[in-house]
ZATOR-557165 format. One record per residue (C-alpha): residue in three letters; x, y, z; residue number from 1. Coordinates in Angstrom, 3 decimals, decimal comma. Example, Ala and Ser with C-alpha at 12.3 -4.5 7.8 and 13.67 -1.06 7.14 Angstrom:
2
<atom code="ALA" u="12,300" v="-4,500" w="7,800" pos="1"/>
<atom code="SER" u="13,670" v="-1,060" w="7,140" pos="2"/>
This chain:
118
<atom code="UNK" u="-11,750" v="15,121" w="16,146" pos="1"/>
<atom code="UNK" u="-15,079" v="14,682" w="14,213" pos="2"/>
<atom code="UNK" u="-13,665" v="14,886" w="11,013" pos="3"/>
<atom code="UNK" u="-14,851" v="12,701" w="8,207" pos="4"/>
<atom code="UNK" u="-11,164" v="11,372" w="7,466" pos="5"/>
<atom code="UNK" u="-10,730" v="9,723" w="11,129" pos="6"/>
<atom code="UNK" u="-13,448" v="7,362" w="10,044" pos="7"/>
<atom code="UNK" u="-12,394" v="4,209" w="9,922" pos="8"/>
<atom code="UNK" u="-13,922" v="1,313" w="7,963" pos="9"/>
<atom code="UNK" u="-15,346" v="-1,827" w="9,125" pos="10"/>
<atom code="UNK" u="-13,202" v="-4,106" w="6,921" pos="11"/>
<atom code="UNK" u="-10,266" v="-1,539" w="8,041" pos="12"/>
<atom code="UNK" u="-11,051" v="-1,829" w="11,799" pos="13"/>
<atom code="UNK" u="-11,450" v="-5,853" w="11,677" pos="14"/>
<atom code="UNK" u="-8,184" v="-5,946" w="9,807" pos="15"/>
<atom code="UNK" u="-6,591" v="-4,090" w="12,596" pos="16"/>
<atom code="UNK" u="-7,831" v="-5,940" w="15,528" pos="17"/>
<atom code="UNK" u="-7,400" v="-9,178" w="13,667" pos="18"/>
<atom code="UNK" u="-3,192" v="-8,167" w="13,104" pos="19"/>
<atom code="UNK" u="-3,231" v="-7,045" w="17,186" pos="20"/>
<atom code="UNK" u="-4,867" v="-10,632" w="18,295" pos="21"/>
<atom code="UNK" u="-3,194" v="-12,992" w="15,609" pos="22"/>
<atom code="UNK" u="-0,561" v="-10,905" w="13,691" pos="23"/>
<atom code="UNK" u="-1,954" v="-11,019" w="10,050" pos="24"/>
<atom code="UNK" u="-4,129" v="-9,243" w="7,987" pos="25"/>
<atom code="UNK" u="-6,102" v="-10,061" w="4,334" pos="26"/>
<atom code="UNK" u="-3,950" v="-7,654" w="2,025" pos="27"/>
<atom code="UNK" u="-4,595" v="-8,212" w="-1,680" pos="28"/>
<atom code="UNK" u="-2,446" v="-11,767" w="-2,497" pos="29"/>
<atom code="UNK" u="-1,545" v="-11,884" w="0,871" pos="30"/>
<atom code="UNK" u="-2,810" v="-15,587" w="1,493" pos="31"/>
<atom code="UNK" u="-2,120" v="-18,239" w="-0,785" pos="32"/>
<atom code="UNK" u="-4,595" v="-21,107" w="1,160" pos="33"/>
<atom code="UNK" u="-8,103" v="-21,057" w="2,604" pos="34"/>
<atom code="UNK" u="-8,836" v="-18,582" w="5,029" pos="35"/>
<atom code="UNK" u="-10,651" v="-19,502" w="8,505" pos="36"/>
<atom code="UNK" u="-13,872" v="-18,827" w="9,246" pos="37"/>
<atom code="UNK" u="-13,355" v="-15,206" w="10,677" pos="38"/>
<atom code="UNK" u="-10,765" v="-14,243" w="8,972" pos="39"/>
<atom code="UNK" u="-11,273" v="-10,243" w="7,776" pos="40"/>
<atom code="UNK" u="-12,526" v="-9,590" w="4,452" pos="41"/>
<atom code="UNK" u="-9,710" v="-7,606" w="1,952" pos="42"/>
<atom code="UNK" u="-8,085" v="-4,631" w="3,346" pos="43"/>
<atom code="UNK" u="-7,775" v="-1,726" w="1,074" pos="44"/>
<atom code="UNK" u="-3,807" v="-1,273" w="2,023" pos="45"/>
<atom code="UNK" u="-3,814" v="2,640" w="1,884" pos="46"/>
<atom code="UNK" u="-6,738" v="3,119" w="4,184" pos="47"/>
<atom code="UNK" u="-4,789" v="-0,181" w="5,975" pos="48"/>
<atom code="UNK" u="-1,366" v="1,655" w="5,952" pos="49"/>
<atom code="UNK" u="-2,846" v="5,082" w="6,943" pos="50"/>
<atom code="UNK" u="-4,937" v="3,701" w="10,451" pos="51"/>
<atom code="UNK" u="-1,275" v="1,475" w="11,564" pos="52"/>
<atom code="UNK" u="0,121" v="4,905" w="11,417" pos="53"/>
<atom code="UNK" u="-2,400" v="6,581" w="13,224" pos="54"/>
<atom code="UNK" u="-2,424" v="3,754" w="16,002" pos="55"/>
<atom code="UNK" u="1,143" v="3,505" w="16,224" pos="56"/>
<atom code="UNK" u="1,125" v="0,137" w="14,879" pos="57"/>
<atom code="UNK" u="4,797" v="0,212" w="12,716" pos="58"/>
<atom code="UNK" u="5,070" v="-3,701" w="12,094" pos="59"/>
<atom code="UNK" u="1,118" v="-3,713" w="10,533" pos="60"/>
<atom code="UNK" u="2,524" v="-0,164" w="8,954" pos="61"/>
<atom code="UNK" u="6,124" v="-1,758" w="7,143" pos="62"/>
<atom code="UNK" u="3,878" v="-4,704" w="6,174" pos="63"/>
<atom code="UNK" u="1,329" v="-2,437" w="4,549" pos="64"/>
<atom code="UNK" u="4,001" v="-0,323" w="2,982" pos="65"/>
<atom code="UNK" u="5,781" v="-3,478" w="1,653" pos="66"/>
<atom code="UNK" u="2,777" v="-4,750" w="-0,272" pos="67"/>
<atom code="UNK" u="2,028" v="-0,742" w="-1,565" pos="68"/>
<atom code="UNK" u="5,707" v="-0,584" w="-2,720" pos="69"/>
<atom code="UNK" u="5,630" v="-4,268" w="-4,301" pos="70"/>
<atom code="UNK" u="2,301" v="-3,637" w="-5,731" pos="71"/>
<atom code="UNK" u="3,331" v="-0,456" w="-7,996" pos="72"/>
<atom code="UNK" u="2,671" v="-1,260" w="-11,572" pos="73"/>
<atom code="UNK" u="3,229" v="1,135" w="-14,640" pos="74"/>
<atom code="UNK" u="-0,784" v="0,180" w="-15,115" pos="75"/>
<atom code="UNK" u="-1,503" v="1,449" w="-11,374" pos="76"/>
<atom code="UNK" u="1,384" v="4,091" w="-10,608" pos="77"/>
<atom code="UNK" u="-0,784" v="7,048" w="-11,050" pos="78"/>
<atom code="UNK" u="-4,071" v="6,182" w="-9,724" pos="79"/>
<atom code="UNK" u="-1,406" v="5,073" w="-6,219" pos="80"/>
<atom code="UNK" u="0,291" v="8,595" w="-6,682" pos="81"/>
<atom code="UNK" u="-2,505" v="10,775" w="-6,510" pos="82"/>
<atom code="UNK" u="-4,935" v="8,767" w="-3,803" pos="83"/>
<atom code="UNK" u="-5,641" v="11,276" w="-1,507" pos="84"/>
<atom code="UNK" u="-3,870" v="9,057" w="1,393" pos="85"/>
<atom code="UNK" u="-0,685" v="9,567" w="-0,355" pos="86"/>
<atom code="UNK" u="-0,323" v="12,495" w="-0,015" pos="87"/>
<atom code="UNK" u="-0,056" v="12,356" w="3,952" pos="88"/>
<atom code="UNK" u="2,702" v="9,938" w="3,497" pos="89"/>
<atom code="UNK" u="5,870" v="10,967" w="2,114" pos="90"/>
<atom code="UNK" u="7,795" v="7,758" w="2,046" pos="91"/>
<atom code="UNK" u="4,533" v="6,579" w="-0,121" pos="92"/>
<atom code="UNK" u="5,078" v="9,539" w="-2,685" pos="93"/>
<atom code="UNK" u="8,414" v="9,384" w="-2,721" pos="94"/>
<atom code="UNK" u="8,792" v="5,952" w="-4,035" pos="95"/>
<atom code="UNK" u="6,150" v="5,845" w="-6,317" pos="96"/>
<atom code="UNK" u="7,889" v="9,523" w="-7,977" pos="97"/>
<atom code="UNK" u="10,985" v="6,982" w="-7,621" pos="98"/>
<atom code="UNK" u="9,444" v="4,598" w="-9,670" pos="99"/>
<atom code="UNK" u="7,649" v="6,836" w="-12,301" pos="100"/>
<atom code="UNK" u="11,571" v="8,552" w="-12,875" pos="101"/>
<atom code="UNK" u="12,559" v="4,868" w="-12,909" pos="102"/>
<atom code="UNK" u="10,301" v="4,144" w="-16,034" pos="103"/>
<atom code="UNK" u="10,822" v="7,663" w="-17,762" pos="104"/>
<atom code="UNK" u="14,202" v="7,375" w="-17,495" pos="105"/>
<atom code="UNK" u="14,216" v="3,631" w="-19,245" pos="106"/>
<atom code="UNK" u="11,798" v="4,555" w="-21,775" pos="107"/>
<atom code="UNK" u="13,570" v="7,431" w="-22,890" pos="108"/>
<atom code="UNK" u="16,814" v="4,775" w="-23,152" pos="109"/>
<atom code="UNK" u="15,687" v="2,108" w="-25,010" pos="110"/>
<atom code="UNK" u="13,489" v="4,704" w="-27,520" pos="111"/>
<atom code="UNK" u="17,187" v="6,402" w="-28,057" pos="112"/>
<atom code="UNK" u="18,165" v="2,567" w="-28,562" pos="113"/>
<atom code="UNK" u="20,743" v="2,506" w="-25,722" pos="114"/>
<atom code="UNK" u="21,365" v="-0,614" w="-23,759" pos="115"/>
<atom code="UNK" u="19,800" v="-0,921" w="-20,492" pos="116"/>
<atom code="UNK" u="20,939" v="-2,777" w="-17,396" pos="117"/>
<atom code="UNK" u="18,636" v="-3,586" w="-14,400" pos="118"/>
């Protein structure tokens, strides 16, 4: 149980208690006016995604999973795809493999010059 990947973060932990007392957390873009004074510095939404699993949190976990799966860009997809938290997470890997295919697959279209519908 004293394993160096069941640490958790101060800036993870805050985030968590924060969500169980007032139901939000500071995701990256998450808040759009000033935040109060207390308010939880920036989550990093793997490490955030990973401890709502491990505390059996699943509305903190869809959240975190939403802004992961929204937050996929071809500039990011790989460094998301091989974080070591990924690969715990299948749904994670899966749709970031989903989105890579995605890409290849429209690439490889519009470099043959076929037309390509959304």
């Amino acid at each position: 149980m004293d394993q160096p990947e069941d640490d958790i973060d101060f800036v993870t932990l805050h985030n968590i208690l924060y969500f169980i007392y007032i139901g939000c957390v500071n995701l990256p873009l998450s808040h759009t006016e000033s935040l109060p004074e207390g308010y939880p510095d920036e989550a990093d939404p793997f490490l955030l995604f990973r401890a709502a699993d491990k505390f059996l949190l699943p509305s903190l976990k869809e959240q975190c999973f939403f802004h992961l799966e929204h937050g996929v860009t071809v500039e990011n997809v790989a460094e998301m795809l091989f974080h070591p938290d990924c690969e715990l997470h299948t749904e994670l890997q899966q749709h970031y493999m989903d989105y890579v295919r995605y890409w290849y697959l429209l690439t490889k279209a519009r470099y043959k010059g076929e037309v390509v519908r959304g």
